[in-house]
C-alpha positions as CSV (number, residue, x, y, z in Angstrom):
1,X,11.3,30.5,14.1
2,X,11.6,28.1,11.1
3,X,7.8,27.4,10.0
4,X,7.2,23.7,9.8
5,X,6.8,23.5,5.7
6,X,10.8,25.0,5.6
7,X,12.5,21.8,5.8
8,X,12.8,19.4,2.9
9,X,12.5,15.6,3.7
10,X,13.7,12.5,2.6
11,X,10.5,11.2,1.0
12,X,12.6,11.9,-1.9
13,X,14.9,8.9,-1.2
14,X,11.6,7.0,-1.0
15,X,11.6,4.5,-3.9
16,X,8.0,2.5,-5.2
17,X,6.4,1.5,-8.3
18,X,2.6,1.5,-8.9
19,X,1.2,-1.0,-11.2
20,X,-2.3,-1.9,-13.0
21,X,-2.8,-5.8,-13.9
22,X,-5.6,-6.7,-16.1
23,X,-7.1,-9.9,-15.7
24,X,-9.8,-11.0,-18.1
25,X,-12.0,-13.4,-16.2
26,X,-11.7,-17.3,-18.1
27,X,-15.0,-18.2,-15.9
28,X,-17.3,-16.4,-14.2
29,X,-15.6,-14.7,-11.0
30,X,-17.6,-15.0,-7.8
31,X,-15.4,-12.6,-5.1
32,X,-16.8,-12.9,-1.5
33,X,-17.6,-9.8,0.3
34,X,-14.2,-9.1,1.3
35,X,-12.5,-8.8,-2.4
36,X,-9.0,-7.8,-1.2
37,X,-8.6,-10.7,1.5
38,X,-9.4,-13.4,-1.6
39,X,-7.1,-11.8,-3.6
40,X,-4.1,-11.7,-1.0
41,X,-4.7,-15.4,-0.4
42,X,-4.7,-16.3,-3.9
43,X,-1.1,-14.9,-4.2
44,X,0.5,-16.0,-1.1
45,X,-0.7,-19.5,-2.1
46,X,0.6,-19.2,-5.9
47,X,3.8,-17.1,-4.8
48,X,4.6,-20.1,-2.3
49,X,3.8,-22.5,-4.9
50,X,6.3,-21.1,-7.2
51,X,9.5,-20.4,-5.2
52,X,9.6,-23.4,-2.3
53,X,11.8,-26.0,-2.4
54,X,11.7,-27.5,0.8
55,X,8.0,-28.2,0.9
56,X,7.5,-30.3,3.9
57,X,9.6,-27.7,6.3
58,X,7.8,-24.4,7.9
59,X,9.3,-21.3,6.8
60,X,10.7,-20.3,9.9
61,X,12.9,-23.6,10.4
62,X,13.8,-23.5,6.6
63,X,17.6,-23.0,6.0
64,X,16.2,-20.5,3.4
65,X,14.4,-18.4,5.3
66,X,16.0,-15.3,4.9
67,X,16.7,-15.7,1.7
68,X,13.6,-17.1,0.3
69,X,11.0,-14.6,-1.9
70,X,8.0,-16.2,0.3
71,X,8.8,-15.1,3.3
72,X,10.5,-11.9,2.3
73,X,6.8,-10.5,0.6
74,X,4.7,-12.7,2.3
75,X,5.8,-13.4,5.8
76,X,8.1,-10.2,6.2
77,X,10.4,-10.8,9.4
78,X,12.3,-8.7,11.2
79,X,16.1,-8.3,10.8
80,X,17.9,-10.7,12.9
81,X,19.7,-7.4,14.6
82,X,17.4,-4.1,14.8
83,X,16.1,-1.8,17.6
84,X,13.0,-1.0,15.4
85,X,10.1,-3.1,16.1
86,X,12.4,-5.5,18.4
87,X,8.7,-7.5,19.6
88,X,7.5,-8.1,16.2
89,X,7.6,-11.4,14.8
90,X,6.9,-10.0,10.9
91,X,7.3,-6.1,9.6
92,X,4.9,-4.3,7.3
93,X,5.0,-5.7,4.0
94,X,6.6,-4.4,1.0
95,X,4.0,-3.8,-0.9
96,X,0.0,-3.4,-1.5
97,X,-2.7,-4.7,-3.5
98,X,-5.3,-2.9,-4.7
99,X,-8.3,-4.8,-5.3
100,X,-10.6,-4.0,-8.4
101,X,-12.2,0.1,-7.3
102,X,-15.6,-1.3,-9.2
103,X,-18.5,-2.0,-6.7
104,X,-19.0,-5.5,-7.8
105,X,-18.4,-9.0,-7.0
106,X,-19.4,-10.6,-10.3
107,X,-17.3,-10.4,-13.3
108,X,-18.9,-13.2,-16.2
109,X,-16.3,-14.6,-18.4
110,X,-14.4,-12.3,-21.2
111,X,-15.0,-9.4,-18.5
112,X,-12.0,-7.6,-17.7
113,X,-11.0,-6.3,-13.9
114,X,-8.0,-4.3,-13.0
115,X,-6.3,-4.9,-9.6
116,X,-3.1,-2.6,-8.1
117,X,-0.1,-3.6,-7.2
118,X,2.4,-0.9,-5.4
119,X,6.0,-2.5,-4.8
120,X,8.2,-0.8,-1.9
121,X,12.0,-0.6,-2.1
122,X,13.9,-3.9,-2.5
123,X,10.2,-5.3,-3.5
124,X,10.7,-3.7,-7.0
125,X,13.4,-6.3,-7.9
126,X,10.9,-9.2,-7.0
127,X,8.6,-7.6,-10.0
128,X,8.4,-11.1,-11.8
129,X,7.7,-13.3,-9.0
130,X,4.3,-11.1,-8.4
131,X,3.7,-11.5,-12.0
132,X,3.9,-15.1,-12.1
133,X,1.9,-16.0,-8.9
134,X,-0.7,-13.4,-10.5
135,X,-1.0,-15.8,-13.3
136,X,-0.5,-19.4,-11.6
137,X,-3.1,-18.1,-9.5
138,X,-5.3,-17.1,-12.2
139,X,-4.9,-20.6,-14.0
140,X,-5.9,-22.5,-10.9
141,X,-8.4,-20.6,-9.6
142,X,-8.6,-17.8,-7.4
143,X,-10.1,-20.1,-4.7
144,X,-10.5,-24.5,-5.2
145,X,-10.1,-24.5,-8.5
146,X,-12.7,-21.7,-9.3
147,X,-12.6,-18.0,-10.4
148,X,-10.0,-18.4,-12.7
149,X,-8.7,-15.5,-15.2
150,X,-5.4,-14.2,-17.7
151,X,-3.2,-12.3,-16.5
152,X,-3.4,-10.1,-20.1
153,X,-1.3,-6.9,-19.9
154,X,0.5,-4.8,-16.9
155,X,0.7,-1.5,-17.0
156,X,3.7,0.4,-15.2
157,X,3.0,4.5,-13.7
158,X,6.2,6.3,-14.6
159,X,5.0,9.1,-13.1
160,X,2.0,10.1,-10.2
161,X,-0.8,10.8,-12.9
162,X,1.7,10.6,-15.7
163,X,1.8,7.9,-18.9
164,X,2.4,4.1,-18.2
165,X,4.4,1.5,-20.2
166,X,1.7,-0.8,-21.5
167,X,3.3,-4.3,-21.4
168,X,1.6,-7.3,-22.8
169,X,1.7,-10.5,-20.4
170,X,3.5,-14.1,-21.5
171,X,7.0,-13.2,-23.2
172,X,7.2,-9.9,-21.6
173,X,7.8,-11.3,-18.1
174,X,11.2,-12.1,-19.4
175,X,11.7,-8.3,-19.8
176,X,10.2,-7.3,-16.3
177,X,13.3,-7.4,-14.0
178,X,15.0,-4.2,-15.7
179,X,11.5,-1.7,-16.4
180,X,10.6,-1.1,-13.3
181,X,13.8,-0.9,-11.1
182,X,14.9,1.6,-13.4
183,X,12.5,4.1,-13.1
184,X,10.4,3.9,-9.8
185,X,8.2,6.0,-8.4
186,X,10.2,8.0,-6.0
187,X,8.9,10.8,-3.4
188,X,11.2,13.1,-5.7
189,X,8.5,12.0,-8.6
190,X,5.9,13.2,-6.2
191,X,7.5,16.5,-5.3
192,X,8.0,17.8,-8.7
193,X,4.1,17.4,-8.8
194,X,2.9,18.0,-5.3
195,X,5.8,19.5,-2.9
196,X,4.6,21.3,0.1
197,X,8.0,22.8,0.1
198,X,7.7,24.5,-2.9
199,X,4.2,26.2,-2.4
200,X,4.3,29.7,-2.6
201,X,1.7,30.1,0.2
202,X,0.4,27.8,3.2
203,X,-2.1,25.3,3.0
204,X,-5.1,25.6,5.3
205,X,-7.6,22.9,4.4
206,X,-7.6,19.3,3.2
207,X,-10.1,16.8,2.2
208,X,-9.2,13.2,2.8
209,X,-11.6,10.5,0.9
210,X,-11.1,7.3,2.7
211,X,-11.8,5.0,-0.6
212,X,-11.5,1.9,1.5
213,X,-11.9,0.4,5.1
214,X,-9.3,2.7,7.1
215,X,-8.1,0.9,10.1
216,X,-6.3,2.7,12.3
217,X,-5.4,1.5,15.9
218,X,-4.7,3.1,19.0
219,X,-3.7,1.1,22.2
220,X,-4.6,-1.8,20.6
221,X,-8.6,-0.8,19.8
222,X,-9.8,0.7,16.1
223,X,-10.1,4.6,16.1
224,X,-13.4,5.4,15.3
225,X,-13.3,8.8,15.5
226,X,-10.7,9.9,13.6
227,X,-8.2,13.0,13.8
228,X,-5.1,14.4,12.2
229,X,-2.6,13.5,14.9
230,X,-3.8,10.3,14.8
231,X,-4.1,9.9,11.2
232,X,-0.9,11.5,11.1
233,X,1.3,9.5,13.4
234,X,-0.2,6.4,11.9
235,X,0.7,7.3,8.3
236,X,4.6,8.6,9.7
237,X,4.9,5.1,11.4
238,X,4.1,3.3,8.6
239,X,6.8,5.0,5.9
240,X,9.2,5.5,8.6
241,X,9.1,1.2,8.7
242,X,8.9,0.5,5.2
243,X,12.1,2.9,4.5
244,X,13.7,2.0,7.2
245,X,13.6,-1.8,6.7
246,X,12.9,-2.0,2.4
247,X,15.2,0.6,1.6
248,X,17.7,1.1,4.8
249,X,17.1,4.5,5.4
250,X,16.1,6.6,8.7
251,X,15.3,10.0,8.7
252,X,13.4,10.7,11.9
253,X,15.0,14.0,12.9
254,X,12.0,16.4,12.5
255,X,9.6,13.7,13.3
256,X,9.0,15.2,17.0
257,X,8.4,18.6,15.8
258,X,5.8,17.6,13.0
259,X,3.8,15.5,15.3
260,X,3.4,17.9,17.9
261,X,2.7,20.6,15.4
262,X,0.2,18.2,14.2
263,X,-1.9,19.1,17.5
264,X,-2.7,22.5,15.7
265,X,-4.8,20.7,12.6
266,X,-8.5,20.5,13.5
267,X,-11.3,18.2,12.1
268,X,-13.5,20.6,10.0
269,X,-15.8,18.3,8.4
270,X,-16.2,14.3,9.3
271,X,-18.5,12.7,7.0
272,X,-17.0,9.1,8.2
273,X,-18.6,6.1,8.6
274,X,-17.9,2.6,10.1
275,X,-17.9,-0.5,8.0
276,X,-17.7,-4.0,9.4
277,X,-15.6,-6.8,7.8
278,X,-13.5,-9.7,8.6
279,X,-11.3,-12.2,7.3
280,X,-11.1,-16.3,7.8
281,X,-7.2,-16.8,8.6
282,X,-6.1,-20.3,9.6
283,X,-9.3,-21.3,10.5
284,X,-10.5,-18.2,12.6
285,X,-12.5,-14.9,11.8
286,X,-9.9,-11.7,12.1
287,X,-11.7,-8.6,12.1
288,X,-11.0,-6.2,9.3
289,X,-13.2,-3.1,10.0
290,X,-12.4,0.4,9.4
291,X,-13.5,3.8,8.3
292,X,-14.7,5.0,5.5
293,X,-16.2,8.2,3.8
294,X,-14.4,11.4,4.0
295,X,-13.2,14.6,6.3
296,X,-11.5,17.6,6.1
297,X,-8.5,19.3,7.9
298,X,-7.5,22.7,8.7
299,X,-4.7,24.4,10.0
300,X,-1.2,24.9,8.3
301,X,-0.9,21.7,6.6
302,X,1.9,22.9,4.7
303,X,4.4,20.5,5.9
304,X,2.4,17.5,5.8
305,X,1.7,17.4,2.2
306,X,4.5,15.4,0.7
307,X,4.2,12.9,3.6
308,X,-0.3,12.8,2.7
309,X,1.2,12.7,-0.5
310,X,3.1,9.4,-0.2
311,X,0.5,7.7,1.5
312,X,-1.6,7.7,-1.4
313,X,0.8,5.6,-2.8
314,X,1.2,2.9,-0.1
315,X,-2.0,3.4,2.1
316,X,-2.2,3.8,5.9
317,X,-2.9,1.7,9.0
318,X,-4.0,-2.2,9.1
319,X,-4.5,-4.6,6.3
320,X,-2.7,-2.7,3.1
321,X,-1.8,-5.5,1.7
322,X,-5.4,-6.3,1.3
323,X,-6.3,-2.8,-0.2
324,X,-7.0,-1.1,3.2
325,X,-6.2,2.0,4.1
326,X,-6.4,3.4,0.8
327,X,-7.5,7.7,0.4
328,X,-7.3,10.3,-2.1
329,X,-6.6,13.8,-0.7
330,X,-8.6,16.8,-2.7
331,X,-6.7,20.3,-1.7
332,X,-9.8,22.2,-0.9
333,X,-8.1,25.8,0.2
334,X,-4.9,27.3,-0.8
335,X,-4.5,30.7,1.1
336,X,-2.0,33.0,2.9
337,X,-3.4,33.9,6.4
């Protein structure tokens, strides 16, 4: 029998690009408890601002719907032909942002914040139009006219851990559509660094450090006890979508296997915690709550690596264009049993 960490996937063909934007507050920056909801309405809001033409039109009777950067990042709707997702009106978004890591809501003027921006597939091509929202919505404000910042220097990830290309805002925008697309982050990049496929011996245990609200849903209702099939399936779902639909790629053959393999892995340790939140959107509170803390795994977790691996790179379950879902795994035990 072929062991589940023999067969190499196609995270390789799995292109992304991880950013850090530094933003030097002009006033004193005031976020509200939920930083990563601000900052996604911010840029929708600047992002629209910038690219529509037909400004008294909703998107979805606009002639240029479907070819329109707005809806495309912001409003991301389904092909016009697909089996995949054939009830949803929009499809996981092609990329994240990742709010400032600091615990801190103030930042007085002259202060600088970094936020991160990940961009998925054909999202790496629309590079500039996240840098200019970033700084039209820094110049007006962040929300009515206040919380305003610079948008002073981007810094592009080459590599997971590896150097970034420093670039310095204002006449470097002009240079942004050919860095980036170049050179992505790819799963390949990740493999080279952390392939399950190449390790000489199983892995047996796994810590997973939920670093923001995790929201993961089952039959409609937030998981609050969390496992690995669950955290698992969740996490395959989502890159199975955002390849599928941002990069036109499908490569579910061994996707049965590893999911009911993933009935083996056991929760070892579950230092988790619930943490409430919600959103104001069109006028209504959404909840936003999720999990948070850290737990372990064990089993042979071999085969899952590359895929935990990716996930770290573009989050898992609700909200990740907010910043949710975001986790850092720390490989506890590396044995041959």
């Amino acid at each position: 029998m072929i062991g589940p960490g023999r067969r190499q996937h196609n995270t390789a063909l799995f292109p992304a690009c991880r950013l850090l934007l530094d933003l030097r507050a002009i006033s004193t920056i005031r976020f509200p408890a939920n930083v990563g909801s601000a900052l996604h309405g911010g840029f929708g809001a600047a992002l629209k601002s910038l690219v529509c033409v037909v400004k008294d039109t909703p998107c979805a009777q606009c002639r240029l719907y479907r070819s329109c950067a707005y809806p495309y990042l912001f409003e991301t709707p389904p092909p016009l032909t697909t089996a995949r997702m054939p009830k949803a009106q929009m499809i996981p978004r092609p990329y994240v942002l990742e709010p400032p890591q600091a615990e801190k809501s103030v930042y007085p003027a002259g202060e600088t914040l970094q936020v991160g921006l990940v961009l998925i597939g054909k999202a790496i091509s629309y590079l500039p139009f996240f840098l200019e929202a970033f700084a039209l919505m820094g110049r007006r404000g962040i929300s009515q006219g206040t919380n305003r910042f610079s948008l002073e220097r981007w810094r592009l990830y080459d590599a997971p851990g590896g150097p970034a290309s420093v670039r310095l805002a204002g006449e470097e925008f002009a240079k942004a559509t050919g860095g980036p697309a170049s050179a992505p982050l790819t799963g390949e990049a990740f493999a080279r660094e952390h392939d399950s496929a190449s390790c000489p011996v199983p892995l047996h245990r796994l810590k997973v450090q939920l670093l923001t609200p995790t929201r993961i849903e089952h039959a409609g209702q937030p998981v609050r006890r969390l496992d690995f099939p669950t955290f698992f399936s969740s996490l395959l779902r989502r890159l199975r979508n955002l390849q599928f639909f941002h990069y036109g790629l499908s490569d579910e053959e061994d996707d049965r296997r590893l999911r009911d393999l993933s009935q083996t892995i056991t929760v070892a340790t579950d230092r988790l915690i619930w943490l409430d939140q919600r959103r104001l959107s069109h006028g209504r509170w959404t909840p936003q709550g999720g999990l948070m803390g850290e737990l372990s795994f064990q089993g042979d977790l071999t085969a899952y690596l590359q895929f935990l691996r990716l996930g770290e790179l573009v989050h898992v379950g609700k909200g990740t264009t907010f910043g949710m879902g975001r986790y850092e795994l720390v490989t506890e035990v590396k044995d041959s049993i």
